[in-house]
C-alpha positions in Angstrom: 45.0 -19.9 -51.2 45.7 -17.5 -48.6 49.0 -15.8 -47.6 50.2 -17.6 -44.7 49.8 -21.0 -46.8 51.5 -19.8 -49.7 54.2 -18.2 -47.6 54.1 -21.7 -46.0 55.0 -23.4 -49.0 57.6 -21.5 -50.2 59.5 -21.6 -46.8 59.6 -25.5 -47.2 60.8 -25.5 -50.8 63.9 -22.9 -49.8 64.5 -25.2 -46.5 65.5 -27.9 -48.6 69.3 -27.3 -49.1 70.2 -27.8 -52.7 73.9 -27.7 -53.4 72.6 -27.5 -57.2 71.1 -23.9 -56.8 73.3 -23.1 -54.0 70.5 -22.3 -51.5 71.4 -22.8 -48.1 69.1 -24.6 -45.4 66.3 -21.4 -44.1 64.2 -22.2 -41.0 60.4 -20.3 -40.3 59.0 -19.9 -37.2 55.4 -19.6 -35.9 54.0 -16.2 -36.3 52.5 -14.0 -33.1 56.5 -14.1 -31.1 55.4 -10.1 -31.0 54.3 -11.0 -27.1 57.0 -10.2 -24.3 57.7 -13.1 -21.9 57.3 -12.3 -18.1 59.6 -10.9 -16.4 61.7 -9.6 -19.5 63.9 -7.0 -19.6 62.4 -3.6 -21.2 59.8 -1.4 -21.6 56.3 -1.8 -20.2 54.8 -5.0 -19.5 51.8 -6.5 -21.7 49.9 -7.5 -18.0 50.1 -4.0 -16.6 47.0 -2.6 -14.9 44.4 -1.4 -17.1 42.1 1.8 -16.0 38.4 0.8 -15.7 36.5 1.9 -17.9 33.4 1.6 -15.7 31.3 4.2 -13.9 31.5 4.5 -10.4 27.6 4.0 -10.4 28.0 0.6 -12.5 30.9 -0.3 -10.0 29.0 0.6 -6.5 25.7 -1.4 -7.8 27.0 -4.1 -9.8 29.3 -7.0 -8.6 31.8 -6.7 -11.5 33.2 -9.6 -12.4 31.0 -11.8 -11.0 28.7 -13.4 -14.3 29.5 -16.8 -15.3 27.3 -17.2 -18.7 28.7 -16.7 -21.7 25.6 -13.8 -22.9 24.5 -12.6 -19.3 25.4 -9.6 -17.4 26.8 -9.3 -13.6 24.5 -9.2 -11.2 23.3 -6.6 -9.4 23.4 -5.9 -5.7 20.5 -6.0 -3.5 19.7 -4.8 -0.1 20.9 -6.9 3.1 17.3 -7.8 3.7 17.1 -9.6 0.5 20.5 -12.4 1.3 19.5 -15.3 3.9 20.4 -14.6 6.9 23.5 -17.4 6.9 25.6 -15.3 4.9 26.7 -12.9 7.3 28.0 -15.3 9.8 30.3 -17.1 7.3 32.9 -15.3 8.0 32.7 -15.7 11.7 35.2 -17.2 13.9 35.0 -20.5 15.5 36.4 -21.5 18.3 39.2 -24.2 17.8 39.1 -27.9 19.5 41.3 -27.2 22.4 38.4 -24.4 23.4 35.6 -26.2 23.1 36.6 -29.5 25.2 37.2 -26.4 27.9 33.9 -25.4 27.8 30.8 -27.6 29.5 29.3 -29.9 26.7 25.9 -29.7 28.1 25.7 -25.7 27.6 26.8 -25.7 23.9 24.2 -25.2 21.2 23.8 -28.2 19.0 25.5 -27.0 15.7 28.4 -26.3 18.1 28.5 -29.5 19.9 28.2 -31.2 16.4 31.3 -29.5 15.3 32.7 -30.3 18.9 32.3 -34.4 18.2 33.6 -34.0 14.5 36.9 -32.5 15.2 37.3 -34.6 18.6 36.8 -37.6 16.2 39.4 -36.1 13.6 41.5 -35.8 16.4 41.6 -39.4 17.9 41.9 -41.0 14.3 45.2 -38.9 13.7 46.2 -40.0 17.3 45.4 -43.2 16.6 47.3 -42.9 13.1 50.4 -41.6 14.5 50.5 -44.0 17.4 50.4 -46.9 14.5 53.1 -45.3 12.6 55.8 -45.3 15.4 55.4 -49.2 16.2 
């Protein structure tokens, strides 16, 4: 039997209030309450900033944090050449509905004048929506 069990045990049989042997009721609580709650008073907090213990090497050729298997490592970073070409313009702005039903339809290139029909679509269903709603 380990420890905790026995520990356990004997917390029950002293809980039991016996007016016989004069015991009075004793309450246990879980073990591990040695963690400080957020945004306690005191001290320093358990969630404060660690300093890395990585290399600047590791960090400028590794993407740190990045690995998603349980035994596999993070992945390394390649050259711009080897990342399609898609990935840079992900981050590129679009123009919004209002500019595009300025601009002539005919001229825009056809990922853009499928984007064009897809919000204009969105658009008239929530007119349509909010037309519905008020009657």
């Amino acid at each position: 039997m380990g420890l905790g069990f026995v520990s356990a045990r004997l917390l029950k049989q002293l809980g039991r209030s016996n007016p016989e042997r004069g015991l009075p009721c004793v309450r246990g609580f879980a073990a591990g309450g040695g963690k400080s709650k957020k945004g306690s008073k005191g001290g320093a907090s358990a969630d404060a900033p660690k300093a890395s213990t990585l290399s600047k090497e590791a960090k400028s050729t590794t993407v740190v944090g990045a690995n998603i298997l349980k035994d596999g490592s993070d992945p390394k970073i390649l050259p711009e050449l080897e990342y399609p070409h898609w990935l840079w313009h992900l981050l590129d702005k679009r123009l919004p509905l209002s500019e595009l039903r300025r601009l002539n339809i005919e001229t825009l290139p056809y990922e853009e004048l499928k984007r064009f029909v897809k919000l204009d679509n969105r658009s008239r269903i929530k007119d349509n929506n909010a037309l519905r709603a008020k009657k």
